[in-house]
C-alpha positions in Angstrom: 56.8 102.6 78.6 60.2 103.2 79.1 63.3 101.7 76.9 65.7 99.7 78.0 68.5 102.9 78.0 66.4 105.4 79.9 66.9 102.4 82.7 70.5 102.0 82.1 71.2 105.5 82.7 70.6 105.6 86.4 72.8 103.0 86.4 75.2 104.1 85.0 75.2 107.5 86.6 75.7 105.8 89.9 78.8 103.8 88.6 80.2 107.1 87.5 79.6 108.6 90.8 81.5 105.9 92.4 84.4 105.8 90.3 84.8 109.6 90.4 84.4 109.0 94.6 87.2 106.9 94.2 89.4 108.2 92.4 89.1 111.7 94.2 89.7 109.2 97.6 92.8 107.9 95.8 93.9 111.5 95.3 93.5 112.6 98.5 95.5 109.6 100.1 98.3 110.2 97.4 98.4 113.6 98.7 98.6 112.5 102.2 101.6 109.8 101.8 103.5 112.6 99.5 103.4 115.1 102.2 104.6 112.4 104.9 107.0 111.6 102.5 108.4 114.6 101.6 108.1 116.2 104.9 111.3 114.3 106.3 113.9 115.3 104.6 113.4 112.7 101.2 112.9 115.0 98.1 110.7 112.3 96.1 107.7 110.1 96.7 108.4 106.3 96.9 105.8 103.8 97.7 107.8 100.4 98.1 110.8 100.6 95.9 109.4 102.6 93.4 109.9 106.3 92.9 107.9 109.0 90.6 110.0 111.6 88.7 109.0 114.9 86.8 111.3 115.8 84.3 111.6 119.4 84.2 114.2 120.0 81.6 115.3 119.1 77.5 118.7 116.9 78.4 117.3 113.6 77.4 114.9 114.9 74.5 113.5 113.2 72.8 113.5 109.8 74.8 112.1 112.2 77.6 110.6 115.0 77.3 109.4 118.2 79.8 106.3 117.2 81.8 107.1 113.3 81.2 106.5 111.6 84.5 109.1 108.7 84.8 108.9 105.6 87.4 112.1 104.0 88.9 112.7 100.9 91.3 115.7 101.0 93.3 118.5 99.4 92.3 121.1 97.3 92.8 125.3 98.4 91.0 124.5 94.5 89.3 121.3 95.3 87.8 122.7 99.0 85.7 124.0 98.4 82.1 125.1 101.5 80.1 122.5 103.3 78.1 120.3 102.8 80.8 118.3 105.7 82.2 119.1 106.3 86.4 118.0 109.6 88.1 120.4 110.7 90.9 121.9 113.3 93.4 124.5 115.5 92.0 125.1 118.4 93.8 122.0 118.6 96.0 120.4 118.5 92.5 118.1 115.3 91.3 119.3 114.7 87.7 117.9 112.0 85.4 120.8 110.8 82.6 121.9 108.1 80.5 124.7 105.6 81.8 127.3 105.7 79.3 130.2 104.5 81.1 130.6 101.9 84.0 134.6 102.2 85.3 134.6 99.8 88.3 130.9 100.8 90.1 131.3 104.7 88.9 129.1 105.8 86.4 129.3 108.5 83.7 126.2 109.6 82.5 125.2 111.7 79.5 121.6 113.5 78.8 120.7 112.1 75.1 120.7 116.2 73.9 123.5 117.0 75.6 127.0 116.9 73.7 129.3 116.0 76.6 129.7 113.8 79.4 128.7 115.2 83.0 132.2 115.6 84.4 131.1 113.8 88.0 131.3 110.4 88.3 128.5 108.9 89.9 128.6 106.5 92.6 125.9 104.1 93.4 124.9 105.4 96.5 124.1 108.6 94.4 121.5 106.5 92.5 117.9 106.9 93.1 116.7 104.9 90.6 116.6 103.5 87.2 113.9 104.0 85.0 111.6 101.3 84.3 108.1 103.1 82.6 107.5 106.6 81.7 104.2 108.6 81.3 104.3 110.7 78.6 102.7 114.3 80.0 101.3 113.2 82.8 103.9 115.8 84.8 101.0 118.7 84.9 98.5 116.1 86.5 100.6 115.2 89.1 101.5 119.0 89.5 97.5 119.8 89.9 97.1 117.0 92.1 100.0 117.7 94.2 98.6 121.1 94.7 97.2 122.1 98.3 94.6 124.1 96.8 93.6 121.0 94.6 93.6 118.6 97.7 91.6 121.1 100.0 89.0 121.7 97.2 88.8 118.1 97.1 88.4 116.7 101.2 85.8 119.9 101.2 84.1 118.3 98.2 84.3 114.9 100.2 83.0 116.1 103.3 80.2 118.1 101.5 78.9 114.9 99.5 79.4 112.6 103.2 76.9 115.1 104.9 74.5 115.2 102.1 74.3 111.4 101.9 74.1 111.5 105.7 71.2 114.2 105.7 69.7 111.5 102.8 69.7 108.7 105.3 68.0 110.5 107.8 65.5 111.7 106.2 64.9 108.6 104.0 64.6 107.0 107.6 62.4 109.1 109.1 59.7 108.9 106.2 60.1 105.2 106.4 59.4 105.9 110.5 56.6 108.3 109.7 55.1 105.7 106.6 55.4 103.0 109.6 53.8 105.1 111.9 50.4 106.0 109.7 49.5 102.2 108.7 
């Protein structure tokens, strides 16, 4: 007699398999829409309006910190307020900052753990973005899944498990053919 969690557990297992499926499917198309993305000419992914950032350095510890992921919408010069948090081109570099001055649609900005102003002012055709979320950490992730040799790993895992439930079909129809075939 079996209890009623020895039955669960197929269950279970199978509802685990799918949402792993999925999620390594999500990956995969990520990857796909980053490359296409990136591949002409645009330095970050943007799905819609929104953007995903990295940070990679210490200038706006501790509201941000290395490895933080950050998301941004675009934006409109009406919808910035100083203190807010933009990322933007200065000097063929993407740099994320604190608005601390508006002076007739130029920004200043300031990193939180920096002690001065950046000299440029920023226009708001510079502007990327302005932060709306951040995810603390989650930079290495989306390194890892950004990675060629994670996303071949994963469509050869995918293919792999498509041909094993293909060769599971077949043969699970042709013992239903032969079961047919003997009565």
């Amino acid at each position: 007699m079996q209890t009623k969690s020895f039955k669960a557990r197929p269950i279970i297992m199978r509802i685990l398999k799918k949402i792993i499926l999925l999620i390594l499917i999500l990956i995969v198309f990520y990857n796909m829409i980053y490359v296409l993305e990136t591949s002409f000419g645009r330095k970050e992914f943007r799905l819609f309006n929104l953007s995903v950032f990295i940070v990679t350095d210490k200038s706006m510890k501790p509201e941000l910190n290395h490895n933080d992921v950050i998301i941004t919408k675009i934006c409109k010069a009406s919808d910035l307020a100083v203190g807010d948090i933009i990322v933007f081109d200065l000097n063929d570099y993407t740099t994320i900052s604190r608005i601390a001055i508006i002076d007739s649609n130029k920004y200043v900005t300031k990193g939180d753990n920096n002690y001065y102003f950046y000299k440029d002012e920023i226009s708001i055709d510079q502007i990327k973005g302005k932060m709306i979320n951040k995810l603390p950490q989650m930079g290495v992730f989306f390194y890892i899944i950004q990675s060629k040799i994670t996303t071949g790993i994963i469509i050869i895992y995918l293919i792999l498990y498509y041909i094993r439930v293909w060769n599971l079909k077949k043969k699970s129809a042709r013992r239903k053919k032969q079961k047919e075939m003997s009565v």
